[in-house]
C-alpha positions, 0 to 999 in steps of 0.5 A, a space after each residue: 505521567 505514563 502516556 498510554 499506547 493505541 490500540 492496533 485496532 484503532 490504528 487499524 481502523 485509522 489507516 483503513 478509514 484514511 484511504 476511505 476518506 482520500 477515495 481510495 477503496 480496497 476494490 481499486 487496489 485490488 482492480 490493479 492487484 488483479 492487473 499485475 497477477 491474472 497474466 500469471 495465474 489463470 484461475 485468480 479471482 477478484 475475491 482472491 485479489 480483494 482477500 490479498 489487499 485486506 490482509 496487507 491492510 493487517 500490517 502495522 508498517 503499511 499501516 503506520 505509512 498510510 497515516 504518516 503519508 496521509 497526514 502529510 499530505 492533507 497537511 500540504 493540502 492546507 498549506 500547513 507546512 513549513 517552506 520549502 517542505 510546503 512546495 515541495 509536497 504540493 507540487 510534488 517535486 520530482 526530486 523529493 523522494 521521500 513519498 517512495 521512501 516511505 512507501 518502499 519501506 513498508 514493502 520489504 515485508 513481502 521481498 524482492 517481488 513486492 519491492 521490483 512490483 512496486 517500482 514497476 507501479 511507481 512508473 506505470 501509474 496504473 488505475 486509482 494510483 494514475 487518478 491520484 497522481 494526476 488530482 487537481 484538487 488534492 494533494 496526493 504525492 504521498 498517497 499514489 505511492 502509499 496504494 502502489 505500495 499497498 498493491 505491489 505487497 498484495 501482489 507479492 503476497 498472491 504470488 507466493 500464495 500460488 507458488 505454494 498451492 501449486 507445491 501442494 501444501 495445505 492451507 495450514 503450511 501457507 498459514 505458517 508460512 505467512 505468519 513466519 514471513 510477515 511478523 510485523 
């Protein structure tokens, strides 16, 4: 019996309808998007900021981390995990590194600036991913990182953007250059 794949599309969607249904929505990682990038580029938009996240949004590793790092977490929320494992995603163990490995592995897509971005925002816990973080109800420990990571990309994403617009290239350029620098 030959199991059939999912479509991209429908995992699409799942990843996206995931951070809808855990509270996180696009204009609050694009609120802190904006934060790390508006210092640097005086012209930046909040539609730039929101067009950057949807774009991260498109790939398949963040993707594939957000249900993972969901599913874990709602897991934990349900006490439906195997001890220690149980404790240490509930309490969010500071010790357990695996939320930011998961997190960090789907940076790499955007470099090193994505990658420092997103140690930056493991620490500073800035805007929804404070919220998260702090959540009494929920269990968030995967899903905090899963937004910096979302966020750091998108900001690394803006950057190169504006280096390039400001070389002067032509939206076709920047298009080439995305879709050779982000297969995946």
């Amino acid at each position: 019996m030959t199991k059939e794949r999912v479509s991209s599309e429908k995992v699409e969607k799942a990843a996206r309808d995931m951070l809808e249904e855990r509270g996180v929505t696009l204009q609050d990682i694009a609120d802190i998007v904006y934060n790390m990038q508006a210092k640097y580029a005086p012209n930046l938009t909040m539609d730039d900021c929101l067009e950057s996240v949807d774009a991260v949004l498109y790939k398949r590793e963040i993707q594939h981390a957000i249900l993972v790092g969901v599913e874990i977490d709602k897991l934990a929320e349900n006490n439906q995990l195997s001890e220690p494992l149980q404790s240490l995603v509930d309490t969010d163990e500071g010790l357990f590194g695996i939320d930011e490995t998961v997190a960090l592995g789907s940076v790499f897509g955007f470099g090193s600036i994505a990658v420092t971005t997103f140690g930056y925002l493991d620490k500073a816990k800035d805007g929804i991913i404070n919220e998260l973080d702090t959540s009494e109800d929920k269990v968030h420990t995967f899903l905090d990182d899963l937004v910096a990571s979302i966020a750091s990309s998108a900001s690394a994403r803006l950057a190169h953007r504006m280096r390039d617009k400001e070389e002067e290239r032509t939206s076709r350029q920047i298009k080439h250059r995305e879709d050779e620098e982000l297969i995946g």
